[in-house]
N, C-alpha and C positions, 0 to 999 in steps of 0.2 A: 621262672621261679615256681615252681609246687605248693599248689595251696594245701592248706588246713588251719584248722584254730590251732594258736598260738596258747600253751600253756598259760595261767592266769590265776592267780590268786584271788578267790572270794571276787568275782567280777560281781556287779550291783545287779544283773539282770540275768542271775545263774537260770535261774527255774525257767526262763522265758527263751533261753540259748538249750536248754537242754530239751525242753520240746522241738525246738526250732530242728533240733539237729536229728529229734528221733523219727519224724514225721520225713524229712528231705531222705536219711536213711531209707526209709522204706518205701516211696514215691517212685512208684516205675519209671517216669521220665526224670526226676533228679539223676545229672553227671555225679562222680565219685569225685572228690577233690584233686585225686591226679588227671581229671580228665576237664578238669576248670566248672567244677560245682558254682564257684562264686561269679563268672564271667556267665553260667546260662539262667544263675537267676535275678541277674543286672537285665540281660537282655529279651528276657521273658516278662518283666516286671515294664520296662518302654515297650515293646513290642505291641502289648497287648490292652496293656492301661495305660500307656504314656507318662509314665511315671520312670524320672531319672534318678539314677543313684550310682553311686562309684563303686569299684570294686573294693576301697577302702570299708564303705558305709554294711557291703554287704559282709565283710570280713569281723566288722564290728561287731553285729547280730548274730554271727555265729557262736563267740567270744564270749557274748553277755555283755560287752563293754559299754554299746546303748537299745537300743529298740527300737524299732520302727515307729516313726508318727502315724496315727489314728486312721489316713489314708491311703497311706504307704504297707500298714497292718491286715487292711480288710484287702487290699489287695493280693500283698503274698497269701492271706489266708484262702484267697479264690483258687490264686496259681496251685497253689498244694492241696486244694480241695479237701480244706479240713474245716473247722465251726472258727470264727473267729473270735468266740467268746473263748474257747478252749486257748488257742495259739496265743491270745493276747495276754489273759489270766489265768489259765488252767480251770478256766469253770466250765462244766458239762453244759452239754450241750441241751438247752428246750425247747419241746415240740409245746405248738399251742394247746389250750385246754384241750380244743375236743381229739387231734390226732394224739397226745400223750393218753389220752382216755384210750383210746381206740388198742393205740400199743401198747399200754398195761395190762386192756383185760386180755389182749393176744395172748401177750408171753406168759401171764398169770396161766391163762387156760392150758397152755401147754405144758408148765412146770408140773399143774396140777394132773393131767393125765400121765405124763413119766410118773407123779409118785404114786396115783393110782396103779399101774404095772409094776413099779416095784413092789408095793404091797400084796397083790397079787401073786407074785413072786414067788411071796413069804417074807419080805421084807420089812422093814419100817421106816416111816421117812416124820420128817420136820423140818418144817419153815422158819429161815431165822425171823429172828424180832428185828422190830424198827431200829433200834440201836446197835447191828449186830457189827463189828466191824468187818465183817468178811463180806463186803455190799456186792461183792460179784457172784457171793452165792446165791443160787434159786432154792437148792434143795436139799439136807442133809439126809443121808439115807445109807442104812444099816442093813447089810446084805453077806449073809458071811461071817460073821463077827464082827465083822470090818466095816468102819465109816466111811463113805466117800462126802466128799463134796462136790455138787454137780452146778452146773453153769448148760439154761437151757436157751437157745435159740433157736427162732422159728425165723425158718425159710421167707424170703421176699422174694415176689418176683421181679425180674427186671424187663427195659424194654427188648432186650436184645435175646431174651428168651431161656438167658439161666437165671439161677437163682442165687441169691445174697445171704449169707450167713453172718451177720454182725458179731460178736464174741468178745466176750471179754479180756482185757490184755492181761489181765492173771490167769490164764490156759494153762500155764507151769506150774498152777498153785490147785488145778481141780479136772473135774472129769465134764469133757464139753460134750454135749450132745444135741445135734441137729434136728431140728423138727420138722417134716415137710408135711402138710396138711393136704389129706385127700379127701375130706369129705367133710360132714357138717358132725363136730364132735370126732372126728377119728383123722391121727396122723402116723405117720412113718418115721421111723426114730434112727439114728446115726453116729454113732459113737468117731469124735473127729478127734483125730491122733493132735497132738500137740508138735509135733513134728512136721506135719502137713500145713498147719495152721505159719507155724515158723517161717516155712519153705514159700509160702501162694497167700499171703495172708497182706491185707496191704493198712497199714496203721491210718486208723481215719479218728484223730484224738483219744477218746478216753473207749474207745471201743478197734477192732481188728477186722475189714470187712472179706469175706470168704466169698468169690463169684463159683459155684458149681454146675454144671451140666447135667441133664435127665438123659440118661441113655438106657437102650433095653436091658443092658446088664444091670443096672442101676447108678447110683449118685457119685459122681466122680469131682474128684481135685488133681486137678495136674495132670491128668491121663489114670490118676489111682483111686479106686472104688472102694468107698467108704463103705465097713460092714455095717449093717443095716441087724436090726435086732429084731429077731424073729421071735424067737421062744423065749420068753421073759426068765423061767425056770432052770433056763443052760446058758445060753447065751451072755444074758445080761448079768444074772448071778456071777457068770465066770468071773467077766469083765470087773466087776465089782470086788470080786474076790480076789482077785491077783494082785 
C-alpha cells in the first residue's frame, strides 16, 4: 500500500502536521512516502530512542489527526534535528541570554556595514521598527529608485570546515546576502540566489540552514560560486537595481 496523508478536513492538529510534514520534506535522510517515509520514522524513532509506535500513530501525525506525547515530541524533534519548541508549538527557537546577546550584536553589525556600503554607494538604507511585520527584514535600502528588502546572514563556521548560512525562510520575499567575516570590523559580502537556497538549503524550523565551501575561486553552494560584491557603485547597485 503507498503511503501519504490522507485528505482531511480541518484535522485538530493542522499547524503541527504542517510543520511536521515541511521539515521531513526537506531532511536529507527522510524517505519520500513512496519509498515508506512512515515505516523509517517508526524505525528510527526505536532504533535510536527506544521509543515504539505503529505505522498507524506515525500516519496520524502526518494527518494532524493527533500529536506526538511530550517524549515521543522531543524525540522526533532530535531525529529531524530541528528546536522542539518550534516542532511542538511553532515558537522560535531561544538562545540563552548571553549567546542570543552574542548573536544579535553579530548580525546587527553586519546588517549595519551592508547599509554602510549601500550608502556609500549612494544609496539609502532603513531599519524596520520593532513592530515592523516584515521580521525577516534586516535592511530596507533604496538603490536605483528602487526598494529592496534585504535579509543579512553572517557566516558560522562549522566543525567540518565549511561554513553555515542560516536565512530566512521568506528568501522569495527579499534579497539574501551572505556575510563572511575576515577581519576585525571588515567582511565579504554575497548576494545568495533564492534558487540556490531552494536547491541545498535544508529547513531547520523558522530559519533555512546553507553549508558552503571556501575555495580559491571563492564561496561555493553545490559546486556554484556565489558572486561576491566587489564594487559597491556597479556591482551591487546593479543587483539592486534589477
Amino acid at each position: 500500500m503507498q503511503e501519504g496523508p490522507a485528505e482531511r478536513d480541518d484535522p485538530p492538529h493542522k499547524a503541527f502536521a504542517k510543520r511536521f510534514e515541511n521539515v521531513c520534506e526537506n531532511h536529507p535522510e527522510v524517505p519520500e512516502f513512496s519509498r515508506g517515509r512512515y515505516r523509517w520514522i517508526r524505525d528510527e524513532l526505536e532504533a535510536r530512542f527506544g521509543i515504539i509506535v505503529g505505522r498507524e500513530t506515525v500516519r496520524k501525525w502526518h494527518t494532524g489527526e493527533t500529536i506526538p506525547r511530550n517524549d515521543k515530541m522531543k524525540a522526533l524533534a532530535e531525529l529531524l534535528s530541528v528546536d522542539y519548541g518550534w516542532l511542538a508549538f511553532g515558537i522560535r527557537p531561544e538562545l540563552d541570554v548571553e549567546k542570543r546577546t552574542v548573536r544579535v550584536l553579530a548580525e546587527s553589525a553586519a546588517a549595519n556595514l551592508v547599509a554602510g556600503f549601500i550608502q556609500l554607494a549612494g544609496g539609502h538604507c532603513a531599519f524596520p521598527e520593532a513592530d515592523d511585520p516584515n521580521s525577516f527584514v534586516d535592511v530596507y535600502a533604496i538603490l536605483g529608485n528602487r526598494q529592496r528588502s534585504l535579509a543579512v546572514s553572517l557566516a558560522k563556521p562549522q566543525e567540518n570546515g565549511k561554513l553555515r548560512f542560516s536565512v530566512t525562510n521568506e528568501y522569495q520575499r527579499c534579497m539574501v546576502i551572505g556575510a563572511v567575516q575576515t577581519g576585525i570590523g571588515s567582511i565579504d559580502m554575497y548576494l545568495i540566489p533564492p534558487q540556490l537556497i531552494e536547491r541545498h538549503g535544508v529547513l531547520r524550523g523558522p530559519s533555512t540552514d546553507i553549508e558552503v565551501e571556501e575555495k580559491s575561486k571563492g564561496i561555493l553552494i553545490g559546486g556554484v560560486t556565489l558572486s561576491k560584491i566587489v564594487d559597491f557603485k556597479s556591482d551591487f547597485a546593479r543587483s539592486l537595481a534589477n
